[in-house]
N, C-alpha and C positions, 0 to 999 in steps of 0.2 A: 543466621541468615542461610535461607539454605541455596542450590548452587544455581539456580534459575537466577535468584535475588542477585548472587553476587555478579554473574553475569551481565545482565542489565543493568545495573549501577556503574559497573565497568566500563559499558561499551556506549552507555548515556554522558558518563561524567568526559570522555574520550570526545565525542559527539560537540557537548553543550564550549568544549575549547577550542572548536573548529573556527578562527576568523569568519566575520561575513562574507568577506570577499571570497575569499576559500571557498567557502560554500557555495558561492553564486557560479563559479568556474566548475566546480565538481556537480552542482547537478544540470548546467550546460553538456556539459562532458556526458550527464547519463540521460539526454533528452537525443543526443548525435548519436549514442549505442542503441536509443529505446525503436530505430529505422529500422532493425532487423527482427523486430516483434511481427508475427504475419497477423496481418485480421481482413475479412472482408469490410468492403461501406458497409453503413448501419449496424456494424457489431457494435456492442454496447460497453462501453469500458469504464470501469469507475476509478478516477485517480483521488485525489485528496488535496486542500490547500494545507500549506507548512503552518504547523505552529512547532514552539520552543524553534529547536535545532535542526529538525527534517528536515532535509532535500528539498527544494523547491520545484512541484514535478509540474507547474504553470506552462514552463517552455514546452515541456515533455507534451503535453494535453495538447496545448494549440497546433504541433503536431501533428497529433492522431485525430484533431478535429478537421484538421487541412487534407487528409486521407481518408476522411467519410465516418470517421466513428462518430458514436454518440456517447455522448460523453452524461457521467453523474457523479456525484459526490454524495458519500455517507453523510448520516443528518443519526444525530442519539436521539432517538424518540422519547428513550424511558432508561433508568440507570441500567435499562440490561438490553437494549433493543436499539441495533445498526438497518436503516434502509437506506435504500441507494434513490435519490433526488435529481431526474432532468436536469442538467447543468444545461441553462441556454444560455448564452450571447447577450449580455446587457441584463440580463435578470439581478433584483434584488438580493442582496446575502444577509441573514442572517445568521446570530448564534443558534447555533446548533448544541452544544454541549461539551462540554471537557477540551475547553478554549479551541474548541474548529468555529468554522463559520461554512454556511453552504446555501443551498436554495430554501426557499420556504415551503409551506404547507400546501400552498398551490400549486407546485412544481407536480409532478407524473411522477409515479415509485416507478421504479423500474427494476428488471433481475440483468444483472452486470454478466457478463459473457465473460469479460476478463478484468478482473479484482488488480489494480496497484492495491499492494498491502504496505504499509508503513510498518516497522518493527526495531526494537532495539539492537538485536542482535540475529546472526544466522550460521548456520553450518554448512560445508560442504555437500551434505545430504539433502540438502533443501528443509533442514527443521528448523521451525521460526520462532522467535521469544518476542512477544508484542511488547503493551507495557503493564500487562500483569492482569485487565479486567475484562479479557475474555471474547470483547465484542464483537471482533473477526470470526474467532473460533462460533458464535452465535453463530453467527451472519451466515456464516458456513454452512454448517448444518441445516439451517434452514432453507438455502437455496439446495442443497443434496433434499433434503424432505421434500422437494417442489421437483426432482427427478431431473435436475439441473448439475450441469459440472463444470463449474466458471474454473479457467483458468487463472492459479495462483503464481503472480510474479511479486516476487519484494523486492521493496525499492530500499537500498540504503547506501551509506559508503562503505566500500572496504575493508577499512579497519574494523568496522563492526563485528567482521568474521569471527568467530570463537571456533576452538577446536571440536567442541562440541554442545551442543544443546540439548539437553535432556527432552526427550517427546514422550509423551502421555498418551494412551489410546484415543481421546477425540482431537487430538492432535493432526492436521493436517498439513503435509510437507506439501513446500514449492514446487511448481512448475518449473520456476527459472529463479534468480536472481539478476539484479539489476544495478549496477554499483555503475560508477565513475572511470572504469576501468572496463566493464563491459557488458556485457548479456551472455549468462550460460545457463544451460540446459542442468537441471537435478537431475543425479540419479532411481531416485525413486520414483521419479514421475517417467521415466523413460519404458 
């Protein structure tokens, strides 16, 4: 297994032990730190609904919806293709892919201004280890290909933190990170 693998498996198996209720107070806790995130109204923000053990970032969104964003959610088009889906207000969800659920085909694609990224694990430097099939790392790229540079925050809890995460050259380090404990700034983004 090599060290990415035992990493996420680590910070996963750590994760999936988390009580419910734990979890409900911890991503309370990083929806009261996510008030010091700046955006103007209208900026376009894509968070995520939880599946397995992630963060619940529901509270966090309605939020940033009550401060003008506009909110989306990633939708798997194809086993290798992430778009960001108009999240409105009473809209139907569907599955989406790889157990999310989000808007449907009807919904308006949109390009996210600032990405919540879901991930297994992260480092001090802001380098992120998803869960293994890349579709960030896509999504990425293709908003940079569109001459676009969305803001990368990950969202996870603390423990998560590893001392280090191996980064690859299409590797793209955080903005920020966003745990239960608080919101800081990366160094490589600075």
């Amino acid at each position: 297994m090599d060290s990415k693998a035992v990493i996420r498996a680590s910070a996963l198996a750590q994760r999936d032990q988390l009580a419910p209720d734990r979890r409900i107070e911890m991503s309370l806790a990083m929806a009261d730190h996510a008030e010091a995130i700046a955006f103007d109204p209208g900026t376009v923000i894509s968070g995520y609904l939880p599946i397995r053990s992630e963060p619940d970032l529901r509270p966090l969104m309605a939020r940033f919806r009550a401060r003008g964003a506009r909110l989306c959610l990633p939708v798997v088009l194809d086993r290798e293709t992430i778009v960001f889906r108009d999240f409105v207000r009473g809209a139907d969800l569907v599955k989406t892919g790889f157990g999310t659920s989000g808007p449907g085909p009807e919904a308006e694609i949109l390009d996210p201004e600032i990405l919540l990224v879901p991930l297994s694990s992260f480092d001090a430097e802001g380098n992120r280890l998803g869960y293994g099939a890349g579709h960030y790392d896509r999504a990425i790229a293709r908003l940079r290909g569109k001459g676009l540079a969305p803001r990368l925050i990950g969202t996870a809890f603390s423990f998560q933190q590893a001392d280090h995460v191996p980064a690859e050259p299409h590797d793209v380090p955080l903005s920020m990170i966003l745990t239960e404990l608080g919101l800081r700034s990366c160094p490589q983004s600075l």
